[in-house]
Backbone as CSV, one residue per row, in Angstrom:
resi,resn,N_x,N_y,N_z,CA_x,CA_y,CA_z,C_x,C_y,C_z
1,UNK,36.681,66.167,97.601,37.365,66.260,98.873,38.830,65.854,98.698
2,UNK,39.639,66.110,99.449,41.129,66.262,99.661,41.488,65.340,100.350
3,UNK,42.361,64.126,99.802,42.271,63.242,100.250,43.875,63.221,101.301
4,UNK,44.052,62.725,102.116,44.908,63.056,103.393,46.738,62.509,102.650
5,UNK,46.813,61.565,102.309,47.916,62.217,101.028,48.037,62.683,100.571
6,UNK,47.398,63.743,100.157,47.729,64.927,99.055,47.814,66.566,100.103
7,UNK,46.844,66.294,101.241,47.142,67.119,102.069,49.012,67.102,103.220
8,UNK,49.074,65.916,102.918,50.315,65.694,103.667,51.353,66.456,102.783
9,UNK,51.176,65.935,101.482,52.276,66.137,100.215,52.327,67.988,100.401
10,UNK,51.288,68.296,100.774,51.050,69.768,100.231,51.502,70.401,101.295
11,UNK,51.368,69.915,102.473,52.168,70.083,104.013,53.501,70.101,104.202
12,UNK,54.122,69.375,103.414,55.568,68.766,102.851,55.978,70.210,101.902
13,UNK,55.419,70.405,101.030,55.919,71.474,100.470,56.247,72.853,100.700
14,UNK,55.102,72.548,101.423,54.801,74.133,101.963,56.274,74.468,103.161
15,UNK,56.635,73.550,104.044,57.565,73.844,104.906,58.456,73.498,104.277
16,UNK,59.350,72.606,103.217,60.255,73.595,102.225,60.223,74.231,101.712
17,UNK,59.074,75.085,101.257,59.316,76.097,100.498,59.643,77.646,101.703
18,UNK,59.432,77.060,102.635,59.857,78.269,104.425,60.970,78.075,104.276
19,UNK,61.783,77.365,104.581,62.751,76.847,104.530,63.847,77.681,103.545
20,UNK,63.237,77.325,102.307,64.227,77.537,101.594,63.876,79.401,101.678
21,UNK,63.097,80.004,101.466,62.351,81.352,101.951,63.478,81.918,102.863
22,UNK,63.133,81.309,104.125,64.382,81.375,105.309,65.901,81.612,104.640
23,UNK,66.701,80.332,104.424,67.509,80.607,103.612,68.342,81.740,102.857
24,UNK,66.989,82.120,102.010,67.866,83.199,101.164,67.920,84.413,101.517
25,UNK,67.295,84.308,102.381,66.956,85.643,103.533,68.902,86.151,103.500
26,UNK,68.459,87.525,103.604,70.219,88.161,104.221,70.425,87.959,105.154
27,UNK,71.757,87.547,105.694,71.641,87.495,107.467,71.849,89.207,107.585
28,UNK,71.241,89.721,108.795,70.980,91.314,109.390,71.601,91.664,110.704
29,UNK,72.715,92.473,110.213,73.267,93.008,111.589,73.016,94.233,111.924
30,UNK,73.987,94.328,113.533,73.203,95.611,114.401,74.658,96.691,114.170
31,UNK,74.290,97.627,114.316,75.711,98.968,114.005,76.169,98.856,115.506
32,UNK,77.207,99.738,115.457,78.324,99.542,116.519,76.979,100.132,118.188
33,UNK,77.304,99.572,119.232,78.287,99.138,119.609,78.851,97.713,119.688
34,UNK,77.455,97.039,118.715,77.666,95.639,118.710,78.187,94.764,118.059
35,UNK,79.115,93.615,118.827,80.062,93.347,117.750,79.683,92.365,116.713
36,UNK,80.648,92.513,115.779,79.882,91.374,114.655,80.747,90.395,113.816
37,UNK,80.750,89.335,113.285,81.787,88.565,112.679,80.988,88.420,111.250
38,UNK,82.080,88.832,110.043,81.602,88.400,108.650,82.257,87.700,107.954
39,UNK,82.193,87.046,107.341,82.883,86.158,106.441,82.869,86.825,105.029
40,UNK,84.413,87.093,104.710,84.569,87.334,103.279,86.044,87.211,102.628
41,UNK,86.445,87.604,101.498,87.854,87.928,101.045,88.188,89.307,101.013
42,UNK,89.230,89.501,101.707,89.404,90.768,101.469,90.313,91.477,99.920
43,UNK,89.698,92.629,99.605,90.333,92.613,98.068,90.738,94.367,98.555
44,UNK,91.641,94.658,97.860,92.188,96.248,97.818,91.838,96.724,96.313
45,UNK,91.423,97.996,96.592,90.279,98.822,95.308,91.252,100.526,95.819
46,UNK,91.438,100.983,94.757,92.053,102.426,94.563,90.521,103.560,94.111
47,UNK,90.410,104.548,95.274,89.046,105.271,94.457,90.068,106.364,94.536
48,UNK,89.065,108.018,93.862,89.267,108.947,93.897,89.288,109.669,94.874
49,UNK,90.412,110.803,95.488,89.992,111.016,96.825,90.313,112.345,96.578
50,UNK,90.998,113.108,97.100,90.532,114.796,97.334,90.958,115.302,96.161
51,UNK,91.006,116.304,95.591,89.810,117.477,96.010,88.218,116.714,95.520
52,UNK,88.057,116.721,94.526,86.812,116.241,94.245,86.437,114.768,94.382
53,UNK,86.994,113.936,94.340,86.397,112.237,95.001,85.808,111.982,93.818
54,UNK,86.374,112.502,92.680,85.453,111.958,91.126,86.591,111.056,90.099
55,UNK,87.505,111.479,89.851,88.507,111.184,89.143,89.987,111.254,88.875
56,UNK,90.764,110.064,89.345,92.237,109.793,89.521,92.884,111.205,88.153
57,UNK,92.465,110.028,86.571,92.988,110.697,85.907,93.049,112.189,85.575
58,UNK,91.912,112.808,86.306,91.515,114.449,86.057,92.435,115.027,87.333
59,UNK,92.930,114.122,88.311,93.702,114.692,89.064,93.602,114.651,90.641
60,UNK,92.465,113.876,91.281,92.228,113.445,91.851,93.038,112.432,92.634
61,UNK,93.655,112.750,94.174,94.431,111.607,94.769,93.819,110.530,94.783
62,UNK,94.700,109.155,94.157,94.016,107.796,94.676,94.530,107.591,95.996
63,UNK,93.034,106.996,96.581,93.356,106.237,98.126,92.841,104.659,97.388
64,UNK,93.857,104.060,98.476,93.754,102.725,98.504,93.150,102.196,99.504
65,UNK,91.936,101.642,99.387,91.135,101.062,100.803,91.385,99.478,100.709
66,UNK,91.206,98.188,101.889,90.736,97.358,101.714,89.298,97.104,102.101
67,UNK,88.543,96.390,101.326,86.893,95.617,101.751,87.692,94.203,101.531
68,UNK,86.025,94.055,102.507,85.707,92.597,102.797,84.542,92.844,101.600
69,UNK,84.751,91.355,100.567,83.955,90.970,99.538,83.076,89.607,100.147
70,UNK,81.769,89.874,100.417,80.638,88.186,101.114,80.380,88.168,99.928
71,UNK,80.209,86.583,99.934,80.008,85.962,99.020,78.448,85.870,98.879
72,UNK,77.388,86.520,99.672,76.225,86.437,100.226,75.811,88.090,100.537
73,UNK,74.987,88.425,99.972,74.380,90.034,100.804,74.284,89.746,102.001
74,UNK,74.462,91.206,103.017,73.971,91.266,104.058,73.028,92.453,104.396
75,UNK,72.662,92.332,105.580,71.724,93.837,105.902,71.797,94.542,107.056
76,UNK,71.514,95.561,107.332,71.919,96.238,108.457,70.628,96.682,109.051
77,UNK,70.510,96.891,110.430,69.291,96.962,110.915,69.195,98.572,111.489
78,UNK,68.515,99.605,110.811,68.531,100.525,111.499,68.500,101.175,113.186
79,UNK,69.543,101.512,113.402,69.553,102.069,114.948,68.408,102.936,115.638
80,UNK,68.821,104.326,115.027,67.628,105.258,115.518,66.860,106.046,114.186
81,UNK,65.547,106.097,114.388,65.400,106.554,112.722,65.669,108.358,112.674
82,UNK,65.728,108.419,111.813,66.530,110.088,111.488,67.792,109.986,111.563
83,UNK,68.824,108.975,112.184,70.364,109.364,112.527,70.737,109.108,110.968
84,UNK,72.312,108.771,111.011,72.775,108.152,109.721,72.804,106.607,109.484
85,UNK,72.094,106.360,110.836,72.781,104.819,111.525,71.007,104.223,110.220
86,UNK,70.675,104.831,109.478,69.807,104.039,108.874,69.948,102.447,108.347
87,UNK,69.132,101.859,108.386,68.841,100.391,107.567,69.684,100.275,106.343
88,UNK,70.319,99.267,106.164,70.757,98.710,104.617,70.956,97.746,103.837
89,UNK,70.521,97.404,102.872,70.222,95.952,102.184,71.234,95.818,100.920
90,UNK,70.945,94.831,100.930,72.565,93.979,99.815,73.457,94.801,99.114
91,UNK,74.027,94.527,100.926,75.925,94.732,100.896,76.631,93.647,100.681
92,UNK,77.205,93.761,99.528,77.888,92.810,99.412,79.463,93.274,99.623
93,UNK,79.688,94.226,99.662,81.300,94.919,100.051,81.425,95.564,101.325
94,UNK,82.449,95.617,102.215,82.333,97.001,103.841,83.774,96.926,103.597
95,UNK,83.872,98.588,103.842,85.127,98.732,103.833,85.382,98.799,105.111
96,UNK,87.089,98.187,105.137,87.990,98.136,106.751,88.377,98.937,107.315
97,UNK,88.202,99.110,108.263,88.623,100.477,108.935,89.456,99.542,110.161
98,UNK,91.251,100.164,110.319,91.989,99.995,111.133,92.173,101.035,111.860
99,UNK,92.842,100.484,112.930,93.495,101.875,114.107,94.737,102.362,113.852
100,UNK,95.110,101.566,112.999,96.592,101.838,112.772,97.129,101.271,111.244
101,UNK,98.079,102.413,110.748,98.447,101.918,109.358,99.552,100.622,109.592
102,UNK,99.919,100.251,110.533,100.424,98.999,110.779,99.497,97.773,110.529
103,UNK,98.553,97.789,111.029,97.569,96.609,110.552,97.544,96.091,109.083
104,UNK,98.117,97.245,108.239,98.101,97.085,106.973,99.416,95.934,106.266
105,UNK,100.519,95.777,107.221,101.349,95.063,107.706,101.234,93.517,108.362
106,UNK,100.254,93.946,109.163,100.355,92.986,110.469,99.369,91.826,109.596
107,UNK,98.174,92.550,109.009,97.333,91.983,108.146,97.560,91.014,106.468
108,UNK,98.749,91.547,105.962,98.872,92.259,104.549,98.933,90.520,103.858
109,UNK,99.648,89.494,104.369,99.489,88.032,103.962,98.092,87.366,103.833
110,UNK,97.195,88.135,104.517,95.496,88.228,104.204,94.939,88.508,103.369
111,UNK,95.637,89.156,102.557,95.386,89.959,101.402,94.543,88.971,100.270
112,UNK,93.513,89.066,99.600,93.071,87.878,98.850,92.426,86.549,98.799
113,UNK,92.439,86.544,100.457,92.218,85.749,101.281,91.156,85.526,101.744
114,UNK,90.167,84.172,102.150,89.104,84.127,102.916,89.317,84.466,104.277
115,UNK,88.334,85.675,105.119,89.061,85.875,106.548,87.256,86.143,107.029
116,UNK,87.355,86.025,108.252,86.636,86.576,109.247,86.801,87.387,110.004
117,UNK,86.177,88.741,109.933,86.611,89.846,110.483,86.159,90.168,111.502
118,UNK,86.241,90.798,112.240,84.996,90.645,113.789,85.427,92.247,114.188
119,UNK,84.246,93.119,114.007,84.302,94.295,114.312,83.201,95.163,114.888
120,UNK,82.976,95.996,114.958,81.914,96.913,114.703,81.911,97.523,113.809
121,UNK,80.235,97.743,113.373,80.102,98.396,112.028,79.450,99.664,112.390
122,UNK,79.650,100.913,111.221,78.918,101.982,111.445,79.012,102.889,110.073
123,UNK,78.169,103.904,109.837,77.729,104.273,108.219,78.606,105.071,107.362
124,UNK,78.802,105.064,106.269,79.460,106.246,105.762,79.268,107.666,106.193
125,UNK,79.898,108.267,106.557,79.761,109.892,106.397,80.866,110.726,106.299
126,UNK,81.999,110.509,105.229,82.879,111.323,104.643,83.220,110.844,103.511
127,UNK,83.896,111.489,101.947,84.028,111.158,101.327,85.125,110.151,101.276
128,UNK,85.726,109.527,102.351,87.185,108.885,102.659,86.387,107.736,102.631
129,UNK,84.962,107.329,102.854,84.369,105.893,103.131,83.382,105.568,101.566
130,UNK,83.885,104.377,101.126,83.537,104.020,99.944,82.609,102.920,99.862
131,UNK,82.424,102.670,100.944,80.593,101.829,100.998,79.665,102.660,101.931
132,UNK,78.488,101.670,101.646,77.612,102.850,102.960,77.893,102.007,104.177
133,UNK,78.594,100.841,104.480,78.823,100.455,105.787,80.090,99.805,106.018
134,UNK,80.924,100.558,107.067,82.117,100.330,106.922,82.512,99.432,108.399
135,UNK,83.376,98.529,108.696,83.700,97.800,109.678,85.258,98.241,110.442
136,UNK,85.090,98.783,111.718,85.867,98.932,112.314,86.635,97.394,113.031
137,UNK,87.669,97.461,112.088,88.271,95.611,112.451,88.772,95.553,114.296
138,UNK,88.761,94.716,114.545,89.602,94.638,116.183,89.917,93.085,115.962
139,UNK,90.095,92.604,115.374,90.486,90.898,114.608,90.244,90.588,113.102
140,UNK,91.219,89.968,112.440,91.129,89.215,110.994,91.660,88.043,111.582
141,UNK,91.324,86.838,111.232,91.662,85.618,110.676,91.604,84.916,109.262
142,UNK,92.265,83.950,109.350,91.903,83.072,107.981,90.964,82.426,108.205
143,UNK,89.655,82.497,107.397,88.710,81.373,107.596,88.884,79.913,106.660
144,UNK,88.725,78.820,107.443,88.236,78.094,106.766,87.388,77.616,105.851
C-alpha cells in the first residue's frame, strides 16, 4: 500500500510537471479582426522579388521587408476552415506590414530593437509576403 507521503510527493509532481507542460505551450492568436500585441526585435531581411521570387543574383529584384523576430514560437488559431485564414504553429518570424512607407522613418530608430507591436494579423497570399503570417502594425514601441 501507498503510503500518504509518497502519494502527496507524487501529487507534488504531477502539478509541476502541468505547469511546466502549460508553460511551454505557444501562446495562440486570433487573425484580424482581432487585435494583438507581440513581443519581439525587429530585424530587416532582403528576399527575391519579381519576376520569379527565387533569386537576387539570377536577377531577381531585392525587396527589403522588416519582421518581428519572438524569442518564443507562436500559433495562430484557424478562422474558417477552407479559407487561407488556416491554423499555424512555430512562428517564430511575421512580417510588418505598414500603411505607409513613412513608418519606415517614423519607426527606423527601432530598428534592432526589442518592440511590441500591436496589430492585426492575417496570412500570406502573394509572393510580396515572406512568412505565412504577416502583422498589419497600427503601433511599435520599445519594450522593456
Amino acid at each position: 500500500m501507498i503510503g500518504f507521503s509518497r502519494v502527496m510527493r507524487i501529487l507534488i509532481f504531477v502539478a509541476c510537471l502541468g505547469q511546466t507542460w502549460a508553460q511551454s505551450k505557444p501562446a495562440c492568436y486570433d487573425y484580424e479582426p482581432v487585435e494583438v500585441k507581440l513581443t519581439g526585435t525587429i530585424i530587416s531581411r532582403t528576399f527575391p522579388g519579381p519576376p520569379n521570387y527565387e533569386s537576387i543574383r539570377e536577377g531577381d529584384e531585392p525587396e527589403t521587408y522588416w519582421l518581428l523576430r519572438m524569442p518564443k514560437a507562436v500559433c495562430v488559431n484557424s478562422r474558417e476552415p477552407g479559407d487561407i485564414y488556416e491554423a499555424k504553429t512555430n512562428i517564430h518570424r511575421i512580417q510588418l506590414v505598414f500603411s505607409s512607407e513613412a513608418a519606415y522613418k517614423t519607426y527606423g530608430r527601432l530598428l534592432g530593437k526589442r518592440v511590441r507591436a500591436t496589430g492585426t494579423l492575417y496570412a500570406r497570399f502573394t509572393g510580396h509576403h515572406k512568412t505565412p503570417v504577416l502583422l498589419t502594425v497600427s503601433s511599435l514601441e520599445r519594450a522593456e
